[in-house]
NUVEXMI-215500 format. One record per residue (C-alpha): residue in three letters; x, y, z; chain. Coordinates in steps of 0.02 Angstrom, whole numbers, plus 50000, padded with zeros to 5 digits. Layout:
- type, X, Y, Z, mol
- Ala, X, Y, Z, A
...
This chain:
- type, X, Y, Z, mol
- Unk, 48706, 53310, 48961, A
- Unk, 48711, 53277, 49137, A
- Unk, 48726, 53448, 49230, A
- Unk, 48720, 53632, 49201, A
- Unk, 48791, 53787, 49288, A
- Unk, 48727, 53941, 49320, A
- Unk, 48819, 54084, 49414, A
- Unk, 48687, 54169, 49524, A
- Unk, 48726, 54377, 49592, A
- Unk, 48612, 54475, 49683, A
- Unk, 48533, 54606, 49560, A
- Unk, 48563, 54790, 49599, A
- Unk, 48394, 54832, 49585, A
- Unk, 48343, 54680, 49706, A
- Unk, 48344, 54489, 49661, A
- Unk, 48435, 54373, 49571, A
- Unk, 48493, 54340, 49401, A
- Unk, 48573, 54193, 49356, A
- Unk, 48683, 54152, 49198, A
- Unk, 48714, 54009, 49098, A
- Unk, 48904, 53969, 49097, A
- Unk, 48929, 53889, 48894, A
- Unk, 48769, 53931, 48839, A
- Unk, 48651, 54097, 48816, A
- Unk, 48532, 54077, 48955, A
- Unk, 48499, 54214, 49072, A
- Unk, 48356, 54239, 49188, A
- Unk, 48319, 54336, 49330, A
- Unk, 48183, 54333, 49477, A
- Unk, 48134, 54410, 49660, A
- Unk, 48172, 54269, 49781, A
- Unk, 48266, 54121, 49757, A
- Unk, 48113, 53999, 49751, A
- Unk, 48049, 54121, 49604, A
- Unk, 48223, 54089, 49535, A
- Unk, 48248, 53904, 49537, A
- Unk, 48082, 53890, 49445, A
- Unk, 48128, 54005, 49303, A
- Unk, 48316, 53922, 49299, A
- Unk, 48185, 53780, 49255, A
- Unk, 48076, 53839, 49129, A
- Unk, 48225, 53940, 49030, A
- Unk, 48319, 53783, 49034, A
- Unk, 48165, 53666, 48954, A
- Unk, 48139, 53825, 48826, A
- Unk, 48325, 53806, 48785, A
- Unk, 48350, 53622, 48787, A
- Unk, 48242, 53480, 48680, A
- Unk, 48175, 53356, 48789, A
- Unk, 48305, 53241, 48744, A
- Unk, 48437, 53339, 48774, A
- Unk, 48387, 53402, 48956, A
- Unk, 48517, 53429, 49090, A
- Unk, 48476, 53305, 49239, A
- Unk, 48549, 53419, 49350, A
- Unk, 48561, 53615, 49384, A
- Unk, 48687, 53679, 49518, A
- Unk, 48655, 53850, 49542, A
- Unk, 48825, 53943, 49597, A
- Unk, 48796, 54105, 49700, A
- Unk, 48933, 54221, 49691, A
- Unk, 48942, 54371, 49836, A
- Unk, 49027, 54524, 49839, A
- Unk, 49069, 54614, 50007, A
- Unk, 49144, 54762, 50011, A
- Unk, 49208, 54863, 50182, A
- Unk, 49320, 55019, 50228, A
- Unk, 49473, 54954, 50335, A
């Protein structure tokens, strides 16, 4: 596998979580930083060695809402 995608939203109650598009990994942390290194670890816990992404594009999705 060469590359995995994860949709990224800001949490309601502060943060990130990011999702797995095509597979069940979900993960969540404070900052960013904090979240690129748990995108890492859930991805080695779901993933054999062998079978390890090389890459991980993290996709942020943003919702804005205003009165007009």
């Amino acid at each position: 596998m060469n590359e995995i995608i994860f949709s990224v939203e800001e949490s309601d109650e502060g943060g990130y979580i990011a999702k797995a598009l095509g597979y069940s990994i979900i993960t969540q942390a404070e900052t960013i930083v904090e979240l690129k290194a748990m995108v890492t670890d859930a991805v080695k816990c779901h993933f054999e060695s062998s079978q390890l992404p090389k890459i991980v594009r993290l996709h942020f999705v943003r919702e804005e809402v205003f009165a007009v």
